[in-house]
SEKELUM-396811 format. One record per residue (C-alpha): z negated, x, y. Coordinates in pm, whole numbers, padded with zeros to 5 digits. Each point is the difference from the previous one (the first is absolute). Layout:
BEGIN
<midren><w>Z</w><u>X</u><v>Y</v></midren>
...
END
This chain:
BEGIN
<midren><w>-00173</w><u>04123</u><v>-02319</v></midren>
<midren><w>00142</w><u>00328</u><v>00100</v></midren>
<midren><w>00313</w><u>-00153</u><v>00151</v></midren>
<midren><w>-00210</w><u>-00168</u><v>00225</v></midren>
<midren><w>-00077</w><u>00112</u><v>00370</v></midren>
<midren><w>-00379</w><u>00035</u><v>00076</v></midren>
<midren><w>00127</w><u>-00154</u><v>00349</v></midren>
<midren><w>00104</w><u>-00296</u><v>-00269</v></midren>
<midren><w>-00353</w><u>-00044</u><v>-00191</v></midren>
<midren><w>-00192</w><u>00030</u><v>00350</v></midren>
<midren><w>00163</w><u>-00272</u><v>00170</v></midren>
<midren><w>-00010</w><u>-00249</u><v>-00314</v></midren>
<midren><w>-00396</w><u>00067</u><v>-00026</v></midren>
<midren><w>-00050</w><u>-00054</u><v>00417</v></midren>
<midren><w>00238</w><u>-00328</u><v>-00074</v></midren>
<midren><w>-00222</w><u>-00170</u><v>-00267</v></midren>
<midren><w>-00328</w><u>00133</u><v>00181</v></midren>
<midren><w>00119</w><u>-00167</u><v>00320</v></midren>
<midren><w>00129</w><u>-00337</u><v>-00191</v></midren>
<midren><w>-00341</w><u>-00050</u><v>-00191</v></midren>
<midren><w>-00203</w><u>00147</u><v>00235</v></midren>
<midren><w>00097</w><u>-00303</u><v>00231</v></midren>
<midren><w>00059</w><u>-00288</u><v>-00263</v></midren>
<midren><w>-00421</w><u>00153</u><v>-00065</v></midren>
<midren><w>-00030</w><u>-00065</u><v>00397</v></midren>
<midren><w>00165</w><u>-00314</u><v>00027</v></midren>
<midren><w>-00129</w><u>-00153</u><v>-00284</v></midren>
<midren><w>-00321</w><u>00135</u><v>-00033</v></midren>
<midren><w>-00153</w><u>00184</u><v>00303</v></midren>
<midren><w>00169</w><u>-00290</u><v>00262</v></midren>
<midren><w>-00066</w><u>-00303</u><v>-00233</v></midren>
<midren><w>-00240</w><u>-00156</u><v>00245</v></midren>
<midren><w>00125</w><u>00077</u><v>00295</v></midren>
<midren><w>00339</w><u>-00157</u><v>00243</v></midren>
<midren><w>00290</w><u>00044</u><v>-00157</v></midren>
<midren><w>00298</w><u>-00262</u><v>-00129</v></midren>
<midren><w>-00147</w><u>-00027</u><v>-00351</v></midren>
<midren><w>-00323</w><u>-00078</u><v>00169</v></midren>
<midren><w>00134</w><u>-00258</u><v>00258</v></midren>
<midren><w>00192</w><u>-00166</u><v>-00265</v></midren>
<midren><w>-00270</w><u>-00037</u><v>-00243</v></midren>
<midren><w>-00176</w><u>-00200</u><v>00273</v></midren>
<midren><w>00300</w><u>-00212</u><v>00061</v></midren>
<midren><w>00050</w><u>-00015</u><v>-00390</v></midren>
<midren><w>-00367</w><u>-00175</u><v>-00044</v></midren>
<midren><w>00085</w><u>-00199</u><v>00292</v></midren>
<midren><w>00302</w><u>-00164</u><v>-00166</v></midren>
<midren><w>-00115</w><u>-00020</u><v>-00373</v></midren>
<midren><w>-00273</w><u>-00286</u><v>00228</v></midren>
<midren><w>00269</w><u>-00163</u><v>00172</v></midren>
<midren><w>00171</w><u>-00002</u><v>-00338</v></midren>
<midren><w>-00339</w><u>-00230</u><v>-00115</v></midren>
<midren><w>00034</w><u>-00236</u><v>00212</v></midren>
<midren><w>00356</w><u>-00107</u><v>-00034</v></midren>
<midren><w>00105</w><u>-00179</u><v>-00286</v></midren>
<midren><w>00354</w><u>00041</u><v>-00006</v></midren>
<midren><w>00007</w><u>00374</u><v>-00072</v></midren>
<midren><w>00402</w><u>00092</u><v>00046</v></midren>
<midren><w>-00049</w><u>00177</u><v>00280</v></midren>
<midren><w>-00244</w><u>00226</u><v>-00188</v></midren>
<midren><w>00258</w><u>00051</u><v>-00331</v></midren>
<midren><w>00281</w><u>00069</u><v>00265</v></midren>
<midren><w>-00192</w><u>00287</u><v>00158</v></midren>
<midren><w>-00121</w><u>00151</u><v>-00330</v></midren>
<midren><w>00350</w><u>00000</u><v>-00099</v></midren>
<midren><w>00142</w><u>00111</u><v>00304</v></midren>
<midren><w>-00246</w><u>00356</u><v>-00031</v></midren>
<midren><w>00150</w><u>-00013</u><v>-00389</v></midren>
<midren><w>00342</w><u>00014</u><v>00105</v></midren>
<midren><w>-00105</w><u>00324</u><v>00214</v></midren>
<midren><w>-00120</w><u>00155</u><v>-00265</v></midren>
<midren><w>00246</w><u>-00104</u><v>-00310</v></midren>
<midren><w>00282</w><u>00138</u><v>00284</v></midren>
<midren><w>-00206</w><u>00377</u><v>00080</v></midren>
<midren><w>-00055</w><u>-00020</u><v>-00413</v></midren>
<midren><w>00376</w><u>-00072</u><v>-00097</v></midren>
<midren><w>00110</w><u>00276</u><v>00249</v></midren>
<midren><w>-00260</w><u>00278</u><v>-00152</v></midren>
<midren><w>00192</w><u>-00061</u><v>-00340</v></midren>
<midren><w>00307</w><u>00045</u><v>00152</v></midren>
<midren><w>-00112</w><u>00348</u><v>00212</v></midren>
<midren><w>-00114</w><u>00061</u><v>-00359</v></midren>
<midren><w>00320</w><u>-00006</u><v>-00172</v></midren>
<midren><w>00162</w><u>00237</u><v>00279</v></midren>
<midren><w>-00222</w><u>00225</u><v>-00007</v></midren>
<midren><w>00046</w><u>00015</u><v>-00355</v></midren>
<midren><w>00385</w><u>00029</u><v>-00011</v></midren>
<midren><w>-00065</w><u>00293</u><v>00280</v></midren>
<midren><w>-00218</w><u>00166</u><v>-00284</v></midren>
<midren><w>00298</w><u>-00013</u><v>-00244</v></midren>
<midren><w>00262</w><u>00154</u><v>00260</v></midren>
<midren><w>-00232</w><u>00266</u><v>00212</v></midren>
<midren><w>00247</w><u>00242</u><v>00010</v></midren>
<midren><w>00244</w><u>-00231</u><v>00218</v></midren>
<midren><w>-00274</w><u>-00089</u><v>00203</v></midren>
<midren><w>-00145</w><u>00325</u><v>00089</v></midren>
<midren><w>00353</w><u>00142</u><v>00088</v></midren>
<midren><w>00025</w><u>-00233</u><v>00237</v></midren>
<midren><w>-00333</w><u>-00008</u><v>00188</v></midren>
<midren><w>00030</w><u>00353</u><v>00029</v></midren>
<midren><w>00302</w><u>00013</u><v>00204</v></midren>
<midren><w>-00220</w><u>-00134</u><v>00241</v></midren>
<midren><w>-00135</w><u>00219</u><v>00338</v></midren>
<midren><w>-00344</w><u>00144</u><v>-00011</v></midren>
<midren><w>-00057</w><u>-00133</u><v>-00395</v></midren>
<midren><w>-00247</w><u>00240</u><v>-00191</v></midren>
<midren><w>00171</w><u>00103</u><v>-00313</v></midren>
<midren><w>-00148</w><u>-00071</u><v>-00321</v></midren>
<midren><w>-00006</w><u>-00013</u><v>-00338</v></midren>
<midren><w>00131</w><u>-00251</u><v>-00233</v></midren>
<midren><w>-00405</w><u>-00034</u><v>-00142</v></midren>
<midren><w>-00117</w><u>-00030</u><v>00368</v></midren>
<midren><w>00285</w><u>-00257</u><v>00009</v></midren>
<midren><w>-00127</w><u>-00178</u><v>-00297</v></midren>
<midren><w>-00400</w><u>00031</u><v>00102</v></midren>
<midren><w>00129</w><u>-00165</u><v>00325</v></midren>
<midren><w>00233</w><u>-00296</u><v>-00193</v></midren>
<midren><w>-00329</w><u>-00057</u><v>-00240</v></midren>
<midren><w>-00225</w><u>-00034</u><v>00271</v></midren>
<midren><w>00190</w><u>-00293</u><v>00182</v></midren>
<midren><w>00038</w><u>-00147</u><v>-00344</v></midren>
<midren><w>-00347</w><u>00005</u><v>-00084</v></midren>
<midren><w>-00083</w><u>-00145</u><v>00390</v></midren>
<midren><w>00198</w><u>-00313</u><v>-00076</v></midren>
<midren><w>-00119</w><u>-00006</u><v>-00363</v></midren>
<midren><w>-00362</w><u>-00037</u><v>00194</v></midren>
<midren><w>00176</w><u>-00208</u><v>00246</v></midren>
<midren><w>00129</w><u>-00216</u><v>-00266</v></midren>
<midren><w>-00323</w><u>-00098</u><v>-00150</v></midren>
<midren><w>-00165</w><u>-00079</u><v>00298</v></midren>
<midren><w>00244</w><u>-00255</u><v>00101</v></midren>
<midren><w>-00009</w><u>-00188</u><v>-00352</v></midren>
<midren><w>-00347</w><u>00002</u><v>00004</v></midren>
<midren><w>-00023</w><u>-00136</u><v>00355</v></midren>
<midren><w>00230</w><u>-00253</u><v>-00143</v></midren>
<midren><w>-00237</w><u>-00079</u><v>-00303</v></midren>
<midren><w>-00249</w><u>-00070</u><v>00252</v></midren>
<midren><w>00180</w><u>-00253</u><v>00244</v></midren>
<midren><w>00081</w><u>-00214</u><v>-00306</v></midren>
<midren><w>-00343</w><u>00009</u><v>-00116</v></midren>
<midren><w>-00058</w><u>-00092</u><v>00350</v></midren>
<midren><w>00281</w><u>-00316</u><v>-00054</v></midren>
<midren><w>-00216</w><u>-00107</u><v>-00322</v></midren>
<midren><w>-00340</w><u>-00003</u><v>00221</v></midren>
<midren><w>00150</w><u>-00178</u><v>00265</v></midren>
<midren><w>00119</w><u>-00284</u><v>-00281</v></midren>
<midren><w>-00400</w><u>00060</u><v>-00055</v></midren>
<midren><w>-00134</w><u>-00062</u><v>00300</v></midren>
<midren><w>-00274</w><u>-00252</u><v>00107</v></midren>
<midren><w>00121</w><u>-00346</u><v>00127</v></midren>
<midren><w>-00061</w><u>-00062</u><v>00446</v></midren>
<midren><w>-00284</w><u>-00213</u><v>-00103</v></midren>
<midren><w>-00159</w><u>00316</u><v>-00152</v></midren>
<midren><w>00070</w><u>00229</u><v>00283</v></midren>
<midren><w>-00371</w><u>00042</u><v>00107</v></midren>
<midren><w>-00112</w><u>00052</u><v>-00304</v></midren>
<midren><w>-00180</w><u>00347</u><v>-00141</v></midren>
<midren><w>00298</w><u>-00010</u><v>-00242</v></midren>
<midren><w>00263</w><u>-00031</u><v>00197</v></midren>
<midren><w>-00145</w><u>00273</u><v>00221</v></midren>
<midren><w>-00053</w><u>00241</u><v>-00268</v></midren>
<midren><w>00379</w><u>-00133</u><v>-00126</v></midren>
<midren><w>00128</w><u>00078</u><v>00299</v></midren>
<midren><w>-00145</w><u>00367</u><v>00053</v></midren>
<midren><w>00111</w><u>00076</u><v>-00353</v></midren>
<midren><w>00373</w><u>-00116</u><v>00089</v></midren>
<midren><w>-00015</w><u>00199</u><v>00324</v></midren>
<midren><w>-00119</w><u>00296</u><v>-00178</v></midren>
<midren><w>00269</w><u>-00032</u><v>-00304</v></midren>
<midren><w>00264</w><u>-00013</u><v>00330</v></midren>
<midren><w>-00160</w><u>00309</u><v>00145</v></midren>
<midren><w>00026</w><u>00214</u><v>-00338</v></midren>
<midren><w>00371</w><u>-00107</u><v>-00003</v></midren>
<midren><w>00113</w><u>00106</u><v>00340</v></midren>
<midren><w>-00231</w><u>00303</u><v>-00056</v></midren>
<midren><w>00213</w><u>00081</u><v>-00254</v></midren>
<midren><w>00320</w><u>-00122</u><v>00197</v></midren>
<midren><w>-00114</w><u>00254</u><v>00326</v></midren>
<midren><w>-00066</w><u>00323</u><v>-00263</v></midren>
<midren><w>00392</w><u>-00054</u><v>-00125</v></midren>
<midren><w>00127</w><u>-00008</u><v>00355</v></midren>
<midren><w>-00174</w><u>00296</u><v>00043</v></midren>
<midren><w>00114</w><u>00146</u><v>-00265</v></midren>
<midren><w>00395</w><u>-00081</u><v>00113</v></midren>
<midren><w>-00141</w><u>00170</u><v>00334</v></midren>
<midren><w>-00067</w><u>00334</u><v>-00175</v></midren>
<midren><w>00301</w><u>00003</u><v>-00266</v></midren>
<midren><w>00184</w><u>00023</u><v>00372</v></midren>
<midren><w>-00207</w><u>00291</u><v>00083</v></midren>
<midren><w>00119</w><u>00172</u><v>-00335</v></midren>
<midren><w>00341</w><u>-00052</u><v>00060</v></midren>
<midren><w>-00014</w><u>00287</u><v>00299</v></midren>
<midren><w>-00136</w><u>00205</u><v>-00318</v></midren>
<midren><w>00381</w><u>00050</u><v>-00094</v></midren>
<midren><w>00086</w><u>00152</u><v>00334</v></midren>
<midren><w>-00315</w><u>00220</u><v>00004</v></midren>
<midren><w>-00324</w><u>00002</u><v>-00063</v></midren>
<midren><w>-00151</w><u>00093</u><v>00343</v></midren>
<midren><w>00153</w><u>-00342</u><v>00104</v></midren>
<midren><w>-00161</w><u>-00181</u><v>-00270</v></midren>
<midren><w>-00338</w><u>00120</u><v>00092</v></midren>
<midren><w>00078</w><u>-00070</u><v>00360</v></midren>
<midren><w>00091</w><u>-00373</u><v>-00089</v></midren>
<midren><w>-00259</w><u>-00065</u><v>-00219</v></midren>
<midren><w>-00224</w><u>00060</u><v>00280</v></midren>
<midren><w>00252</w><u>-00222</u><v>00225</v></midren>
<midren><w>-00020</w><u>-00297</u><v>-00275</v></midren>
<midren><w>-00435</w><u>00040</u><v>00042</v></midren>
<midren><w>00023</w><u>-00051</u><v>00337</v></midren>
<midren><w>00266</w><u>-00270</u><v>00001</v></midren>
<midren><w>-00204</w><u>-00202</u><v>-00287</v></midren>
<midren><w>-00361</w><u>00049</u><v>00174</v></midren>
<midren><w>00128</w><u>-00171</u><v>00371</v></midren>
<midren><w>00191</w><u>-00324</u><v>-00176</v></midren>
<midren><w>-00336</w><u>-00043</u><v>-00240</v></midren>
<midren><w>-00246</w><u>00117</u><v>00301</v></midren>
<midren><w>00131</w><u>00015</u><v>00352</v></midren>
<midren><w>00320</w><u>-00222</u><v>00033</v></midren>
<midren><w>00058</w><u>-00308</u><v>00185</v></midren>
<midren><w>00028</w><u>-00218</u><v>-00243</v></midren>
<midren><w>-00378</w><u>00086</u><v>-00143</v></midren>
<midren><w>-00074</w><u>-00058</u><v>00424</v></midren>
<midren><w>00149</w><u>-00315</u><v>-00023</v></midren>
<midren><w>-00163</w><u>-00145</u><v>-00346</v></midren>
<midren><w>-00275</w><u>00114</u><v>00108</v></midren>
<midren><w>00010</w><u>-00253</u><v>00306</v></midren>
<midren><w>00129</w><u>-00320</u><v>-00246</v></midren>
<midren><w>-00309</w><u>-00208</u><v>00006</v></midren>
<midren><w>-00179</w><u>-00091</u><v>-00319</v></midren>
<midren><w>-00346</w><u>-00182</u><v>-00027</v></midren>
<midren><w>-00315</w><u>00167</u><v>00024</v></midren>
<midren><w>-00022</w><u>-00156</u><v>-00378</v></midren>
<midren><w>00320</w><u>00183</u><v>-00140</v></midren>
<midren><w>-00107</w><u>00314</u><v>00160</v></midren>
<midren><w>-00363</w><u>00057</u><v>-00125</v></midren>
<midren><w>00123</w><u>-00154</u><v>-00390</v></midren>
<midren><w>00279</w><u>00278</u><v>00031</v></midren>
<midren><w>-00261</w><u>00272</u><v>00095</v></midren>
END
């Protein structure tokens, strides 16, 4: 720890205080107010009842597996990051030589180097698992959907309570899908760590900011929020 810069410790603390201090915000302290996970969960309980009442159910599968292919694609890439950041570990000394040719790059040592490697790796480790759970969860999703009531049934308490459970098993899945995009988000945060830790502070903040208008204040929550969806959907979403 003594080759390590105090500068070093101090920004890594401020970055995982500022990434769970908003996943706490956005997940917790926001849950029930406008935001995109909000919005969508309304649309998401509007479409597991449109889903009822059809009885050719392709349409359904195809967008289930369309969400899938999102994910298996962010999950196959985290492996990959993995296995260069891993290689990096294994030839540091090549690495740091050459970053620090760079203008304006803080020097440091080759343990601040490898606190700085480990931390990205253990990012996408976290990264990794919430992507392959996410994944577990839309093909539990597939299996309900195989499950669900026939049209005939749609009004029924069961199908109701059916579809609110399916919604919900959605939700927990692109819940988990949002906190690994997030995650990607910071990991490029950390990467101004190498260049100097003043910078990584400075865009961990940046990252906050950028994160909290596309889940709070951006258009496309503006315009969601104008899609129209039954007074029904809305208050069985609530």
């Amino acid at each position: 720890m003594s080759e390590i810069a105090l500068i070093d410790m101090v920004a890594l603390v401020w970055f995982l205080v500022m990434w769970n201090g908003y996943t706490f915000f956005a997940d917790r302290v926001r849950q029930d107010r406008l935001s995109l996970l909000t919005v969508m969960k309304k649309h998401r309980a509007g479409w597991m009842r449109q889903m009822l009442t059809r009885d050719n159910r392709i349409v359904d599968a195809t967008i289930i597996n369309t969400l899938m292919r999102s994910v298996s694609l962010f999950s196959s890439t985290t492996l990959l990051i993995l296995a260069g950041l891993l290689a990096i570990l294994g030839s540091l000394d090549k690495v740091q030589a050459l970053v620090q040719d760079i203008p304006f790059v803080m020097q440091a040592s080759k343990g601040a180097w490898e606190m700085k490697i480990l931390t990205l790796i253990m990012i996408f480790v976290y990264t990794f698992f919430k992507f392959a759970w996410s994944l577990r969860q839309f093909n539990y999703s597939t299996i309900l959907l195989g499950a669900a009531p026939r049209p005939e049934e749609a009004d029924s308490d069961r199908a109701e309570d059916f579809a609110k459970g399916m919604a919900e098993v959605i939700a927990l899945a692109v819940s988990n899908f949002n906190r690994g995009m997030r995650a990607y988000y910071f990991a490029l945060a950390a990467l101004s760590w190498f260049l100097h830790p003043a910078l990584f502070a400075i865009s961990t903040l940046w990252v906050v900011a950028v994160i909290y208008r596309r889940e709070f204040r951006s258009q496309t929550l503006g315009f969601l929020v104008g899609v129209p969806a039954t007074k029904h959907d809305m208050d069985s979403a609530s």
